[in-house]
N, C-alpha and C positions, 0 to 999 in steps of 0.2 A: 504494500500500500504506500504509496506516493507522498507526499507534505502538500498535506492542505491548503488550498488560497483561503486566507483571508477575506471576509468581507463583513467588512463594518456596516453596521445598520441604523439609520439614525431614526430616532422617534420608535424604536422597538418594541416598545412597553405599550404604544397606538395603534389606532384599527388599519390603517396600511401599512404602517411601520412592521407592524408585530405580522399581516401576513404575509412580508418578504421573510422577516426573521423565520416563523414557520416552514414557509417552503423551503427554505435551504436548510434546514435542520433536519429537515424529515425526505425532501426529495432528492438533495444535494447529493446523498450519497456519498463518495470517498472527495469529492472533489472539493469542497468548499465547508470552513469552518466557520462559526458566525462571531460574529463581535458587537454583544446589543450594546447601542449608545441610550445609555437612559439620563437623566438628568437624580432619577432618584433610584439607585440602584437596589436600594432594600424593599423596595414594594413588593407585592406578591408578585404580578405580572415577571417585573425581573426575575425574582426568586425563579418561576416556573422556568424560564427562558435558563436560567444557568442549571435548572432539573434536566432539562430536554439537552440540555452541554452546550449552550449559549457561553462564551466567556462574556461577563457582565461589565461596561466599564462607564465609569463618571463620565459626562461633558456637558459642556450647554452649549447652544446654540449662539450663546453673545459673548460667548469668551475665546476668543481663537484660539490660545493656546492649549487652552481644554480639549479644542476639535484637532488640536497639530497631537497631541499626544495621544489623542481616542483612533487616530486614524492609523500613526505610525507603524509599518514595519505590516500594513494590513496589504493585502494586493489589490483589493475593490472596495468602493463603499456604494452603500443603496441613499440618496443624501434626499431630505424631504423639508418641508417647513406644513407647519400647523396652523392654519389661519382662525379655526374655528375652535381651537384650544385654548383660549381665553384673552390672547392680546386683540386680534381683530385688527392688525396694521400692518396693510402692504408693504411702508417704507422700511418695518422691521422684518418681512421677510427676506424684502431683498439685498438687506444687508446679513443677515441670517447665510444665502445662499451664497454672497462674495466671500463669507466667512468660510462657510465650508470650502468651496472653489480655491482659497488659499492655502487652505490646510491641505486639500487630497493636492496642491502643484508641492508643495512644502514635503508631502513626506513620499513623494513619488508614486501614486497610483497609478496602479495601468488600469483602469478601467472605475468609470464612475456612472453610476444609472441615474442621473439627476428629473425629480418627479417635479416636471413643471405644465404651466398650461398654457393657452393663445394670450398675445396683449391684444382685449379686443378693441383698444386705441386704435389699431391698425385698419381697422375697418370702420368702424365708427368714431370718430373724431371726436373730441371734449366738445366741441362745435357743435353737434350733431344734435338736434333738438327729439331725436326718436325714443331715449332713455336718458335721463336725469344723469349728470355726472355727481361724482357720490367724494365725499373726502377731499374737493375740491380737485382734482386731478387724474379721479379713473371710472371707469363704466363699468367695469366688472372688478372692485379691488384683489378678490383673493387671485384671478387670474394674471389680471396687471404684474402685481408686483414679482411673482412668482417668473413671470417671463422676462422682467429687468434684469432680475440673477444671472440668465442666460448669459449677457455678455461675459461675465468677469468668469464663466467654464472657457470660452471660446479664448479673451485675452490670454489667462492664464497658461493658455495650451495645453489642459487636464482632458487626456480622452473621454468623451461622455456621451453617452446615448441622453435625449433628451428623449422623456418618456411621459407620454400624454396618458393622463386615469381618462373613467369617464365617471358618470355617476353613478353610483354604489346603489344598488338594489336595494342596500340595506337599510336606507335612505327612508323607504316605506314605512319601515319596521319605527324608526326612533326618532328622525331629523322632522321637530318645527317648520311646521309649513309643507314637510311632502309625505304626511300621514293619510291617512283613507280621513274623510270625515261624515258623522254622522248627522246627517240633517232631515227633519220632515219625515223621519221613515225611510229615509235613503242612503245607501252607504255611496259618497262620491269621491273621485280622483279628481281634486282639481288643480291643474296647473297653466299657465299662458303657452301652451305649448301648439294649439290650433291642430291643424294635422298633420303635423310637421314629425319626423325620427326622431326620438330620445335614443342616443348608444346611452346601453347602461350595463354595468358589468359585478358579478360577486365579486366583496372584498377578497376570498380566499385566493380566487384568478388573478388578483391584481397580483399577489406574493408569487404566481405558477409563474406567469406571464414575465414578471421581472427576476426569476432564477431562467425562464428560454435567454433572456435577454443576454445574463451575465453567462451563460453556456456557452453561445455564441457568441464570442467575444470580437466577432468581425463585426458588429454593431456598434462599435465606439465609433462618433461623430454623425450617428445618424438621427434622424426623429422619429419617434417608432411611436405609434399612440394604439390604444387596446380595447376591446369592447368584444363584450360576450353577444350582445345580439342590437341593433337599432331595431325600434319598434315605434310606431305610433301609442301614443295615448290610452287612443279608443283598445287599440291591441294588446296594451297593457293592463286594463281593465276588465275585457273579455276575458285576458287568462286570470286575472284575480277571480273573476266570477266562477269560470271554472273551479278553481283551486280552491276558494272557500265555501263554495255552495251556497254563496249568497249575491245576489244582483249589486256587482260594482258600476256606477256608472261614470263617464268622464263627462265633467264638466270644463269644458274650455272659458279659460278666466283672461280677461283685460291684463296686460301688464301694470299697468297705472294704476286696476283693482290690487293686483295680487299686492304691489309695494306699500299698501296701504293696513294689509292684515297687520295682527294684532301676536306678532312672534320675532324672536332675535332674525335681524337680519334679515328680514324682508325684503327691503330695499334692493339689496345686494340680491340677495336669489331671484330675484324681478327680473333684475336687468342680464343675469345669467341664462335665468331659462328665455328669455328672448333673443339676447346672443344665439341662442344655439337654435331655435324656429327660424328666424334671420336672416340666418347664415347658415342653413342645410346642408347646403353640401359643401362648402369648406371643411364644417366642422366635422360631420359625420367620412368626406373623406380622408380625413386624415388616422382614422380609427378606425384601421381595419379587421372584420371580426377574421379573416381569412390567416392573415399575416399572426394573431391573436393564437390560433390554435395551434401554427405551426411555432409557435414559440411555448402552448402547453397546451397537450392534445386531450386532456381531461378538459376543455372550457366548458363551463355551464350553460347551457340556453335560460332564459328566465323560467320557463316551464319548467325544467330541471333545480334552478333553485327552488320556485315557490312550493315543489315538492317537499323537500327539506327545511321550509321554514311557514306555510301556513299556519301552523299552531301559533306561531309568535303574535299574530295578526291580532290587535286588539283596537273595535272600535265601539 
C-alpha cells in the first residue's frame, strides 16, 4: 500500500464540508487520507470524523497562518466559505478564499477543489433595475463574493478546479423559505422559479462528485459544476406528490413577493432563484448532470433521494 495524499478539508464538521470529508474516508480507499479543518476540533462532529480516521486539525478561516499550517505538507485541499453560517458577508468571504489561495500557493498544493459560484454582476449589472442590488454592491451576495476569490487561485498560480454546487435537495427538508408550506388545506412549493430548471443535487453527491474530481486530477484549472438532475418546479412537486402521498402543489411566486416573506435572507434567495429562471441556460449549462456521474457513478436522481428521505418531510 502506497502513502496516502493528503487532502485537507475545510468547513468538515459542515453539510458540504463534512460530505467531501465523508467520501474520501469511506470511498477514497488506499488513495487519499483526510485532514478535517474545523475551527473547533472537540465537537462531536470532529470527534466522529477522527473515529472514521479523519486527522483532526485547528484553523480558521481569518487567520492565514492557521490555514498555512492546516494545509502544510497536505497534497490537496477541498477549500469552501460558509455564507449562511452566521456572518452573512460577501466581502469576508472573499477574503476568507485569498486567505486560503495563499496558504495552499504557500505550502505547495498540487491540486485544490475550490467551491465557488457565478458573479451574477456579470450578467446583471448593479444598474440593472430587474433585482434590487443588496449590500450596496451585489445581486446575488453569497455568489458575488465567493467568485471575487477566484482571482487570487488564478494570480497565485494554485492548480484549482473551480467547482460549481447546485442547490441541495436538502434545502426542502430544513432551509427558511424552501420548505413545503401549509396553507388552506394545501400543501404548496412555492418559489419564483416560473417554469424554468432548478439543477439540484444531494449533499452526499456533492462529497462523491468532489473525490471524481480530486481522482482525476487532470481537472486542475478547469470549471466543473454538478447536479444530480435539473427539473422544473411543477416536476418537482409531482415527484413530492408521488413520494409522500399527499397532493404537492407549485405555486409560482413574484420575485419582488418572495423578497418580501417573512424569513432570514429572503432578499438574497429572491434574487438567487431569479438568477437562475433568468439565466436558464447559462446556468443550468454549466452543470452538467452527464459530466456529474462520470465523476460518481452512484449520483442520485431526486426520485432516488426523496426515497430515502420522505419521512423527514414535515409540514
Amino acid at each position: 500500500m502506497g502513502v496516502k495524499r493528503i487532502i485537507a478539508v475545510v468547513g468538515a464538521t459542515g453539510t458540504q464540508g463534512g460530505s467531501v470529508a465523508r467520501a474520501l474516508l469511506r470511498d477514497g480507499g488506499d488513495a487519499f487520507g483526510v485532514r478535517a479543518i474545523t475551527r473547533k476540533p472537540s465537537s462531536p462532529r470532529a470527534q466522529m470524523l477522527a473515529r472514521d480516521g479523519a486527522e483532526v486539525v485547528y484553523a480558521d478561516l481569518d487567520d492565514l497562518d492557521s490555514m498555512k499550517r492546516a494545509f502544510a505538507g497536505a497534497y490537496g485541499a477541498y477549500c469552501m466559505t460558509d455564507f449562511w453560517g452566521g456572518h452573512g458577508d460577501p466581502e469576508r468571504e472573499r477574503l476568507q478564499g485569498s486567505t486560503m489561495a495563499e496558504a495552499a500557493r504557500c505550502a505547495g498544493l498540487q491540486h485544490v477543489v475550490w467551491s465557488t459560484l457565478e458573479d451574477t454582476r456579470r450578467l446583471v449589472p448593479l444598474s440593472d433595475t430587474r433585482m434590487p442590488t443588496l449590500l450596496g454592491k451585489y445581486k446575488v451576495p453569497h455568489f458575488d463574493g465567493k467568485a471575487e476569490a477566484n482571482e487570487a487561485f488564478v494570480r497565485l498560480g494554485v492548480p484549482t478546479t473551480f467547482f460549481l454546487t447546485s442547490f441541495y435537495w436538502e434545502n426542502f427538508l430544513q432551509f427558511p423559505g424552501m420548505q413545503l408550506r401549509a396553507q388552506n388545506g394545501d400543501i404548496t412549493l412555492a418559489m419564483p422559479m416560473a417554469d424554468k430548471k432548478l439543477p439540484g443535487i444531494a449533499v452526499d453527491d456533492i462529497g462523491l462528485c468532489a473525490l471524481g474530481v480530486f481522482t482525476q486530477a487532470c481537472s486542475a484549472g478547469q470549471t466543473i459544476g454538478v447536479a444530480g438532475e435539473h427539473l422544473t418546479c411543477t416536476q418537482i412537486a409531482s415527484m413530492l406528490t408521488t413520494a409522500l402521498g399527499t397532493r404537492v402543489r407549485y405555486v409560482d411566486v413574484d420575485p419582488a413577493t418572495y423578497r418580501t416573506w417573512d424569513f432570514p435572507g429572503a432578499a438574497e434567495l429572491s434574487n438567487m432563484l431569479q438568477f437562475k429562471r433568468d439565466f436558464q441556460e447559462a446556468f443550468c449549462g454549466v452543470r452538467s448532470v452527464e459530466r456529474s456521474r462520470q465523476l460518481n457513478p452512484s449520483l442520485q436522481t431526486f426520485e432516488t433521494w426523496l426515497s430515502r428521505h420522505a419521512e423527514e418531510f414535515r409540514v
